[in-house]
VEXRO-293845 format. One record per residue (C-alpha): residue number from 1; z negated, x, y; residue in one letter. Coordinates in pm, 1 decimal, always signed. Each point is the difference from the previous one (the first is absolute). Layout:
N
<nr=NUM pz=Z px=X py=Y rest=A>
...
***
This chain:
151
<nr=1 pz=-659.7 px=+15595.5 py=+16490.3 rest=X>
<nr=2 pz=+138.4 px=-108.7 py=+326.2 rest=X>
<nr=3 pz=-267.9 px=-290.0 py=+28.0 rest=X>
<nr=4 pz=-307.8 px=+310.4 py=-58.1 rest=X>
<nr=5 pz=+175.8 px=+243.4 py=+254.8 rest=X>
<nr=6 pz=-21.5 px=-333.4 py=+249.7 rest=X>
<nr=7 pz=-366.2 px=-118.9 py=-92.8 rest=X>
<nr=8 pz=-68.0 px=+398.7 py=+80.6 rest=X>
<nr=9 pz=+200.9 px=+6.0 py=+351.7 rest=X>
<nr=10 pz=-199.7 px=-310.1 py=+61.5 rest=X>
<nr=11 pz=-378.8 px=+65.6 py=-60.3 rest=X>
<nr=12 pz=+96.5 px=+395.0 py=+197.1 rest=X>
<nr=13 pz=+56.1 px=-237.9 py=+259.8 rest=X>
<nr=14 pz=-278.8 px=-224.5 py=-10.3 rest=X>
<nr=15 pz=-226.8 px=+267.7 py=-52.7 rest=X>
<nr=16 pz=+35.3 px=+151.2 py=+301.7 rest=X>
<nr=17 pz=+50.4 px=-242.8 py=+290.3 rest=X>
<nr=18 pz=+76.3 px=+169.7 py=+278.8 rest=X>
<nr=19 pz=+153.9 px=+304.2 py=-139.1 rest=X>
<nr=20 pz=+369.3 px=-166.4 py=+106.6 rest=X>
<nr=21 pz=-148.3 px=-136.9 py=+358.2 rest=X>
<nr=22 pz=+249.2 px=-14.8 py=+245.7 rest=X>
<nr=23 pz=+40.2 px=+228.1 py=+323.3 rest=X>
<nr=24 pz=-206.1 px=-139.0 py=+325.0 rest=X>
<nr=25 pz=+167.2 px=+31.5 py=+315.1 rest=X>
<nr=26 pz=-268.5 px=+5.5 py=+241.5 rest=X>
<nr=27 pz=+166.2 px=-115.9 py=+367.9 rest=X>
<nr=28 pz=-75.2 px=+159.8 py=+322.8 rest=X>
<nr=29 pz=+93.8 px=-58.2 py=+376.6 rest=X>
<nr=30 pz=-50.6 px=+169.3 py=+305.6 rest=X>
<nr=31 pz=+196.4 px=-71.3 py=+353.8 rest=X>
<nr=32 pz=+30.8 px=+183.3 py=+256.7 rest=X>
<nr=33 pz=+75.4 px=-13.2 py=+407.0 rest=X>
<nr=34 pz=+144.0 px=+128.2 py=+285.2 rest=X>
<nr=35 pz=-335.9 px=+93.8 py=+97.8 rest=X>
<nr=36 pz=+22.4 px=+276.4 py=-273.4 rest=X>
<nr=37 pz=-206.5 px=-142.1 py=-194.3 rest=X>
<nr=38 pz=-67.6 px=-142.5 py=-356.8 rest=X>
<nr=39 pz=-219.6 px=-330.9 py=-73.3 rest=X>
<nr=40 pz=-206.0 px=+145.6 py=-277.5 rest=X>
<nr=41 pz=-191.0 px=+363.3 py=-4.6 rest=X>
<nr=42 pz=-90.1 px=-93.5 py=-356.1 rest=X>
<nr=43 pz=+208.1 px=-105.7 py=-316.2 rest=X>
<nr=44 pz=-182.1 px=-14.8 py=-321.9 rest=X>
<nr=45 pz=+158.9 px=+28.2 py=-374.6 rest=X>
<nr=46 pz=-182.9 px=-132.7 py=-292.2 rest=X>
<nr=47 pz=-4.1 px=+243.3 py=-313.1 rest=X>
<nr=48 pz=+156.0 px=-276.9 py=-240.3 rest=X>
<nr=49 pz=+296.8 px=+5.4 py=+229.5 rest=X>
<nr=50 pz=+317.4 px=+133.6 py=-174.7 rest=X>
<nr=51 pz=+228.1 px=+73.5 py=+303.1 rest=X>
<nr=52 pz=-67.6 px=-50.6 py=+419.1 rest=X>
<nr=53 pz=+293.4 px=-205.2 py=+171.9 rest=X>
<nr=54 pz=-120.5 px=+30.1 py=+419.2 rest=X>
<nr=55 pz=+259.5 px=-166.7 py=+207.7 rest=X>
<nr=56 pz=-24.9 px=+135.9 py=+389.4 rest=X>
<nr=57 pz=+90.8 px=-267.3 py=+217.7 rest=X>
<nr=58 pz=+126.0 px=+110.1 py=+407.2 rest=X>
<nr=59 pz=-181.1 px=-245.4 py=+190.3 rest=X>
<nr=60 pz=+162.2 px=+157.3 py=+314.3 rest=X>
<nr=61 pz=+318.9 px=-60.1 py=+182.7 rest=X>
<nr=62 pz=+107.7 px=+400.3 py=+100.5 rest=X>
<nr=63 pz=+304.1 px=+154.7 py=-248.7 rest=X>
<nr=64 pz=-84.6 px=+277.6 py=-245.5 rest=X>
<nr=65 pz=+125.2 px=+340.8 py=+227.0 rest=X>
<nr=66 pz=-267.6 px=-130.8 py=+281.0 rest=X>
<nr=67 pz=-321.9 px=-126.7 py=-205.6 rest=X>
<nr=68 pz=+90.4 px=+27.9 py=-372.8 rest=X>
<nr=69 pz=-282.3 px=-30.2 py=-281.3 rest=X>
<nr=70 pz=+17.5 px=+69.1 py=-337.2 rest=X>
<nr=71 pz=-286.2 px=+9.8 py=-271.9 rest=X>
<nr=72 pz=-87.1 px=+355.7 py=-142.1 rest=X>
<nr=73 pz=-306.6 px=+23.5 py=-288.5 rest=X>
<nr=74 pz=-100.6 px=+359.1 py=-53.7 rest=X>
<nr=75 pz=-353.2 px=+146.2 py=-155.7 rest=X>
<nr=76 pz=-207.3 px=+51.4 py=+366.1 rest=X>
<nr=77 pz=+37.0 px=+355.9 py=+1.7 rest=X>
<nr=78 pz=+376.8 px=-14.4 py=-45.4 rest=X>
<nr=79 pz=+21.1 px=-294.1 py=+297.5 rest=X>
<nr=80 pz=+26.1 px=+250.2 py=+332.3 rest=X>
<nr=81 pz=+262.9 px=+294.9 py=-176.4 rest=X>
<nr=82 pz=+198.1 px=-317.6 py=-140.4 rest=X>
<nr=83 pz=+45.2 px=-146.9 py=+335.0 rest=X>
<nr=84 pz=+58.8 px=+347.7 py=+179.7 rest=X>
<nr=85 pz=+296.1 px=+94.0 py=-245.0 rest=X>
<nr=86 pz=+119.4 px=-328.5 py=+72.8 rest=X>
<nr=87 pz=+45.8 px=+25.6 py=+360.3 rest=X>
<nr=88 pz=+362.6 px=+213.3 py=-30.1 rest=X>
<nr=89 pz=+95.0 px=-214.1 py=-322.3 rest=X>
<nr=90 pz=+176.9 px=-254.7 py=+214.4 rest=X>
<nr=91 pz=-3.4 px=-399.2 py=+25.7 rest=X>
<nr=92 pz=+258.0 px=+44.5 py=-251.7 rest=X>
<nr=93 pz=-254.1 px=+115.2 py=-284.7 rest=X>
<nr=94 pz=-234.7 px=-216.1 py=+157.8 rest=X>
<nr=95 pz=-196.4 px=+290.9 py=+133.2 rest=X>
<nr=96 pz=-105.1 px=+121.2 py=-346.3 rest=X>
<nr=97 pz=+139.5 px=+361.0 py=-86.3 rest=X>
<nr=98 pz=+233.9 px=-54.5 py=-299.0 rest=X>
<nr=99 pz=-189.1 px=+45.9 py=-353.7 rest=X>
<nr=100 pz=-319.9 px=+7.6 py=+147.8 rest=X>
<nr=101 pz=-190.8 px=+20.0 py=-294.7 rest=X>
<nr=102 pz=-367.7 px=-81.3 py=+126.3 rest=X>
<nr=103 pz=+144.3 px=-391.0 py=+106.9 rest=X>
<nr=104 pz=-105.2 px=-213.1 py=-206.3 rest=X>
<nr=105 pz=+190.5 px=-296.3 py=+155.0 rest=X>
<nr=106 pz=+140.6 px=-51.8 py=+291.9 rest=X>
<nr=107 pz=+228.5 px=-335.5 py=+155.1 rest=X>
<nr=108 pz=+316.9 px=+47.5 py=+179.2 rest=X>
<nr=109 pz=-35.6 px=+8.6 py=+433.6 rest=X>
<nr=110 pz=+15.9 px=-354.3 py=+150.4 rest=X>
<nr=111 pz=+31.3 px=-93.3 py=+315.6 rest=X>
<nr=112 pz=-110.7 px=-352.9 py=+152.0 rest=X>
<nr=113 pz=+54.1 px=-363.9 py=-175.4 rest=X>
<nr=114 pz=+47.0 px=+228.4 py=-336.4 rest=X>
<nr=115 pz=-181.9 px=+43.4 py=-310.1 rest=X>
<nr=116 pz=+38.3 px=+221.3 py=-311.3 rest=X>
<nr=117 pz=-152.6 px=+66.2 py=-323.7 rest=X>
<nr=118 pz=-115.4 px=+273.2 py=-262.9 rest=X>
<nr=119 pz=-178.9 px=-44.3 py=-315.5 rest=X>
<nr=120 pz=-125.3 px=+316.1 py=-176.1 rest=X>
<nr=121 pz=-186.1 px=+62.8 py=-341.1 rest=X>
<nr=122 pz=-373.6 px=+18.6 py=+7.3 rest=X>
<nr=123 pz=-15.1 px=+310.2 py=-259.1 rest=X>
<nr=124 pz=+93.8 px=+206.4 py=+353.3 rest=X>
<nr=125 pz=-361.3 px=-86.0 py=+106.1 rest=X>
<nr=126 pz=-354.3 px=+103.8 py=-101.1 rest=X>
<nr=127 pz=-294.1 px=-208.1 py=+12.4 rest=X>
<nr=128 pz=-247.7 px=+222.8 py=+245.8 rest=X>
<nr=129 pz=+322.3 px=+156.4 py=+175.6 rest=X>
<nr=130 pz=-20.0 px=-59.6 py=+393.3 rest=X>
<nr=131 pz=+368.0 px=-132.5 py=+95.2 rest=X>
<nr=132 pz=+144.9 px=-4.1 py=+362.1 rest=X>
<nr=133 pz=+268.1 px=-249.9 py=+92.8 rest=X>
<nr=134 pz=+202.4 px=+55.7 py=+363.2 rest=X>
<nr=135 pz=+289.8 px=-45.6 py=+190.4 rest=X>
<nr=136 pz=+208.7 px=+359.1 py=+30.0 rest=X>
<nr=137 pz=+209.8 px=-111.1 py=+244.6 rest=X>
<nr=138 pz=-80.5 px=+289.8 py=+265.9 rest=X>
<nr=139 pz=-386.0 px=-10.5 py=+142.8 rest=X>
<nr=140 pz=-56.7 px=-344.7 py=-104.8 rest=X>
<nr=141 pz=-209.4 px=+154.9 py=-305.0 rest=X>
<nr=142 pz=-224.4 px=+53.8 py=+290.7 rest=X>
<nr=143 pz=-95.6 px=-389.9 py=-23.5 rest=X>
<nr=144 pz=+181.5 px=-127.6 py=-252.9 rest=X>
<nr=145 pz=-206.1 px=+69.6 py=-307.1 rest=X>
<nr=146 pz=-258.3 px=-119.5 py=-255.2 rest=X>
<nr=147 pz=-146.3 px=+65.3 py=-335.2 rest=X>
<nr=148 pz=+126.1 px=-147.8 py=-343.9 rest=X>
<nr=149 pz=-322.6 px=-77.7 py=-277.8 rest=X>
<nr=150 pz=+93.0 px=+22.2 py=-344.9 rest=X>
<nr=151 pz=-190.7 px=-135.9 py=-339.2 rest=X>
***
């Protein structure tokens, strides 16, 4: 009995490769400067990817309270009243009101030589969905922004 309830387990499994496939990290990065600016305007996610993990690297030299970035990823039309709530949330809550539900991910604020990370689940984004990423440390929203492609 236990030797048919294994040959069973065993052809489920063979008969449907990839039905167990593991998760796929897909790994982003994006620095950015003193010059309030990031390197990329673009970051692109392929469909088959599982979770995002973007590390921001602070390519600058200036401490967090005088040119402090963070990464924010929002749908586009959520970018601009995401960054305005965030301007009285502090460098504490890393300028994102607290429970903010239209963030989708966000990094901690770095200042420069530092770099953080955030990985977040694909299933938050739709394929055809236009995505705005930005700094929401105050005004720099202005130029620090760019649009994430998913699928």
């Amino acid at each position: 009995m236990k030797t048919l309830r294994a040959i069973a387990c065993l052809s489920l499994v063979l008969a449907a490769p990839g039905a167990f496939a593991a998760d796929k990290v897909c790994k982003l990065e994006i620095a950015s400067t003193d010059q309030m600016s990031y390197d990329k305007k673009e970051l692109a996610v392929a469909a088959d990817c599982t979770s995002v993990e973007l590390t921001l690297k602070h390519t600058g030299k200036l401490a967090v309270a005088q040119m402090g970035h963070n990464w924010v990823l929002t749908k586009t039309a959520d970018a601009q009243p995401v960054a305005n709530d965030g301007l009285t949330a502090g460098v504490a809550n890393d300028h994102i009101k607290k429970g903010d539900t239209r963030v989708i991910a966000h990094t901690k604020l770095i200042g420069g030589g530092q770099s953080t990370s955030v990985t977040f689940p694909t299933s938050a984004l739709k394929k055809g969905e236009a995505y705005t990423f930005f700094c929401s440390f105050p005004g720099h929203i202005a130029l620090m922004k760019g649009t994430l492609k998913f699928g």
